[in-house]
N, C-alpha and C positions, 0 to 999 in steps of 0.2 A: 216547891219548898222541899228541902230537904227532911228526911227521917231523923228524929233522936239520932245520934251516934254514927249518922252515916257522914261517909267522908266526902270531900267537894274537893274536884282538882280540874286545872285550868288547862287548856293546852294550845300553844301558839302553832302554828301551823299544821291544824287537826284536817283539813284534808287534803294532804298528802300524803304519800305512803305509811311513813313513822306514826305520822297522828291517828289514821286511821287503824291501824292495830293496836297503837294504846289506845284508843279510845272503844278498842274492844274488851279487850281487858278490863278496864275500869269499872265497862258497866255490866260484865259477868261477877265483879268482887263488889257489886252494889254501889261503884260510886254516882254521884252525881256529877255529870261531865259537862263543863263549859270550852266554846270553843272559840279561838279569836279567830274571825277572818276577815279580810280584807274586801273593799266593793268591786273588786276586781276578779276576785274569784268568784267562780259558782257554788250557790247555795246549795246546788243538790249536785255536789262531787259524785262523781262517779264512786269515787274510796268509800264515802260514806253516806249515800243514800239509803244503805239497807237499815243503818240504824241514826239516820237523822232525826226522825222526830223524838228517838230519847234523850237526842242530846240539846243544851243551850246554848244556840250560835250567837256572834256578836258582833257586829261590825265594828272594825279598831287597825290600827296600822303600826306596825312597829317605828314608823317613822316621824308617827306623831305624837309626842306626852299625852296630849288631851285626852287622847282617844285610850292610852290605859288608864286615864285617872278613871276617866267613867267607866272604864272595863271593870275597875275594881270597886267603882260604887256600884254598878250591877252586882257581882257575883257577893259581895261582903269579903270578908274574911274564908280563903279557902285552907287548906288541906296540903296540895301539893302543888308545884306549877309547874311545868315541863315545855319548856323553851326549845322548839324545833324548828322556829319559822327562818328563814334564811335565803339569800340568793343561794342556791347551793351546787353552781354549775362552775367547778374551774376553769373552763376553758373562756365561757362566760365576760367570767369577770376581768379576764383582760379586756373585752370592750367595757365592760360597764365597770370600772376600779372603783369608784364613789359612791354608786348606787349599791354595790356589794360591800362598800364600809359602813353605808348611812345602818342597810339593813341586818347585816351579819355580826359587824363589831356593837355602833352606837345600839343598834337597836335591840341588842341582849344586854347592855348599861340601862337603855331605859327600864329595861322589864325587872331586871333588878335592883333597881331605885325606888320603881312603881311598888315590887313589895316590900321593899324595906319601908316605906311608907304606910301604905295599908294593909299588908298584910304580914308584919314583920315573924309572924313564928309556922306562917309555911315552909317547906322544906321545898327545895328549887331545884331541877335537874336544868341543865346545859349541855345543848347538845357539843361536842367539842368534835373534833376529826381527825382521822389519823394525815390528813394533808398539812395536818401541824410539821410533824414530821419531812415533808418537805424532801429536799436534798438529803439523802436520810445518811446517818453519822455511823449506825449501827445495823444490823439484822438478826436477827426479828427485833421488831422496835417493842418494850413495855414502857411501864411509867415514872421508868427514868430517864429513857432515851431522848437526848438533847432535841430542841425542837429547831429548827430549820427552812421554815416555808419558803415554797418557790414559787407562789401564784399570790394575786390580790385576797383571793377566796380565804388563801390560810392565813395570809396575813391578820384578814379581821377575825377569824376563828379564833389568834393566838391571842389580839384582845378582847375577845371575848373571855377566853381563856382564864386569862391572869387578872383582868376585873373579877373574877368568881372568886379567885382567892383571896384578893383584897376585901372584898366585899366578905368572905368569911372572917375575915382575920378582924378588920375592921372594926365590923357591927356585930360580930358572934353569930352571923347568919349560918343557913343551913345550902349551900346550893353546891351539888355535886356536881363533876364534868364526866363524862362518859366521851371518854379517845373509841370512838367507834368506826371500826376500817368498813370498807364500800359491804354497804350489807343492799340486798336486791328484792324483788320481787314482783309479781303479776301487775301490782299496783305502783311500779316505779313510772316514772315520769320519762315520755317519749327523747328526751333531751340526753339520756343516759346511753353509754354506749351499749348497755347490755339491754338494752330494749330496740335501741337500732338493728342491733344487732339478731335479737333474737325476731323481731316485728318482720328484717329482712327474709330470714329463716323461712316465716310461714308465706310471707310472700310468692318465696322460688317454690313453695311445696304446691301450693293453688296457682301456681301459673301466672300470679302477677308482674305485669313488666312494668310500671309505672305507679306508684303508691299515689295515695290519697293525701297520707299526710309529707309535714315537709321537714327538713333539717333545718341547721341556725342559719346557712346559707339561702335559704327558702327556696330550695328545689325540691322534687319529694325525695323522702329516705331513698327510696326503689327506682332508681332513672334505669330503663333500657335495660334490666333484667339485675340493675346493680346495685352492691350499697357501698357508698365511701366512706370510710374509715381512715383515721391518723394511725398516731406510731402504733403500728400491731407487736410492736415487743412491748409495747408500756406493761407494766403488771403490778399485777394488785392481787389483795385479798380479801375475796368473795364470800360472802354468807347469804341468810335468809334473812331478811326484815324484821320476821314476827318474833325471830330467838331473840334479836338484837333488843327487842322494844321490852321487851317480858326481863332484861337485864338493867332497862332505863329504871323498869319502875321497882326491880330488887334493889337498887342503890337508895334508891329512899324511901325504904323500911327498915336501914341500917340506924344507928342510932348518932353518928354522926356524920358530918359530908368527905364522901374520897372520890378519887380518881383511878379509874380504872379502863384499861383496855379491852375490849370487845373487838373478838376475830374470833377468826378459826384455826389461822397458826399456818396453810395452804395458800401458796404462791402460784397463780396462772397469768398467761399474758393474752392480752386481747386474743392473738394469734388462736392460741389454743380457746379461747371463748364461741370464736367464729369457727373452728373442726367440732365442737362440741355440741354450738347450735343445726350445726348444716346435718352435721352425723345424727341428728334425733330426727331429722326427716329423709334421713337415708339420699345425703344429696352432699356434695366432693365444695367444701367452703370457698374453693380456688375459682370456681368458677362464676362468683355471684361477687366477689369481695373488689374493691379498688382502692389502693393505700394513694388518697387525696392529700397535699400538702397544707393546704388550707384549715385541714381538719387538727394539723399538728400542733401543739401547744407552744408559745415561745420558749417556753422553759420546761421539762418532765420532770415530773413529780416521781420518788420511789428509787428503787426494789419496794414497795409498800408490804409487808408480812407481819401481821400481831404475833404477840405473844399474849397469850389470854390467862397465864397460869393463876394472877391473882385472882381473877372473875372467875374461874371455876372455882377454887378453893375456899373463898368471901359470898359470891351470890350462887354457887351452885350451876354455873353457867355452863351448857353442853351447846354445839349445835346439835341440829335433827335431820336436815337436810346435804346433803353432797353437792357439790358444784353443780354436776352432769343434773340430780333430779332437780335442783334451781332454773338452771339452764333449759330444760328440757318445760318446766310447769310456765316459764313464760312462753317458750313457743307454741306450747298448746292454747295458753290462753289467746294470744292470736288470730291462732287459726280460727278457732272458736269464733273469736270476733270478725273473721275477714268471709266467713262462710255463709 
């Protein structure tokens, strides 16, 4: 049961990276944290075992109405709801384009029907992406920079997107978008290049020539002393996770719903990712790397670069972290695990 005056927020893909730092957050400012997950995930996430038993999990699917009507006759009326769950992999979703619309586009339409229904004076974040951005028009892209998508993944992001604003305009709802460029960390998902990447890293430092785990191609990341990589110019802009999340949940303590861009404003390309991770084990990136075609996307996404100026200004938004100490705190973590 909740406390007098304490606050109750939701959050759709709470063990994942993003969910697992807001839901740390939440329950250092005393909130009460429910979390939707799916019976396909693990109940004791690695992201958040260390504080699952304070939180209320639920089984529910974005795919299915039912499963939020009772989401939201479970929890009552909440506080805030924070919409993260998503297929979130671009490369992904050119195999799966459906499954990445049912669950990315439709399935942030349901969540915000679900509370316009029962919980209609929650305030609603959405997660949005800067892969909106797409074929990009401009550089550094902010929050007027035309959107553009070049993959399935941004496609439905961008309905997701523009439902948010319909839905505010509409019904006088409260739900913000957060354009959030590639933010990383320890807790990122093996499917991400900067965890192949780095995972590879601790690999070549402990001498492993054949990994455990496996890529989308289901070979392991680590064949033969290697890891395969697509375009190594692709580039993007890097941040840390936890800054990124601690800005989801500054946008709704604003007093109305906006949009803003979340970055760092720093452009690196894969290329430099891989001299970055290999240099923190004091080991030459060239000799462990192999530019796989398979791995390429049909379409590149980018130059990817925010501009963050309104999110520092509006929520106070700094990073903390440098690319290299990013870079560096996943390869350690790694090691850690592979040792």
């Amino acid at each position: 049961m909740s406390e007098p005056n304490q606050k109750k927020a939701l959050i759709t893909g709470i063990t994942g990276q993003d969910g697992s730092y807001l839901s740390e957050i939440l329950l250092n400012k005393d909130y009460e944290v429910y979390g939707l997950i799916r019976r396909s995930s693990d109940t004791k996430s690695e992201n958040i075992v260390h504080i699952q038993d304070r939180l209320h999990l639920i089984y529910g699917d974005l795919i299915d109405p039912t499963s939020l009507v009772e989401l939201f006759r479970r929890t009552g009326e909440v506080d805030e709801v924070y919409n993260l769950a998503a297929q979130s992999l671009p490369g992904l979703s050119f195999q799966q384009p459906v499954y990445t619309a049912e669950v990315t586009a439709l399935g942030a339409h349901r969540v915000f029907e679900a509370v316009r229904r029962y919980s209609p004076h929650a305030k609603v974040y959405q997660a949005s992406s800067s892969e909106l951005f797409g074929w990009v028009k401009e550089r550094p892209q902010n929050e007027d920079t035309p959107f553009n998508p070049a993959n399935p993944y941004a496609a439905s992001k961008l309905y997701a997107h523009s439902i948010a604003q319909i839905y505010n305009k509409s019904y006088d709802m409260f739900i913000a978008c957060g354009i959030l460029f590639n933010h990383e960390s320890p807790r990122r998902g093996l499917g991400f290049v900067t965890q192949k990447v780095a995972y590879a890293a601790a690999c070549a430092k402990l001498g492993i020539k054949t990994s455990q785990h496996l890529n989308e191609e289901g070979e392991p990341i680590v064949l033969d002393g290697k890891v395969a990589l697509g375009n190594l110019e692709a580039s993007r802009d890097w941040g840390f996770a936890r800054d990124y999340v601690w800005a989801m949940w500054k946008m709704l303590q604003l007093d109305n719903p906006e949009i803003f861009v979340v970055a760092t404003g720093e452009l690196h390309t894969v290329r430099d990712l891989c001299e970055v991770a290999f240099k923190h084990v004091e080991l030459n990136w060239q000799d462990y790397v192999l530019e796989d075609k398979r791995f390429v996307r049909p379409t590149e996404t980018g130059p990817l670069i925010g501009d963050p100026s309104r999110a520092k200004k509006l929520l106070g938004f700094e990073p903390t972290v440098t690319f290299e100490e990013l870079i560096g705190m996943m390869v350690d973590m790694h090691i850690a695990k592979l040792t």
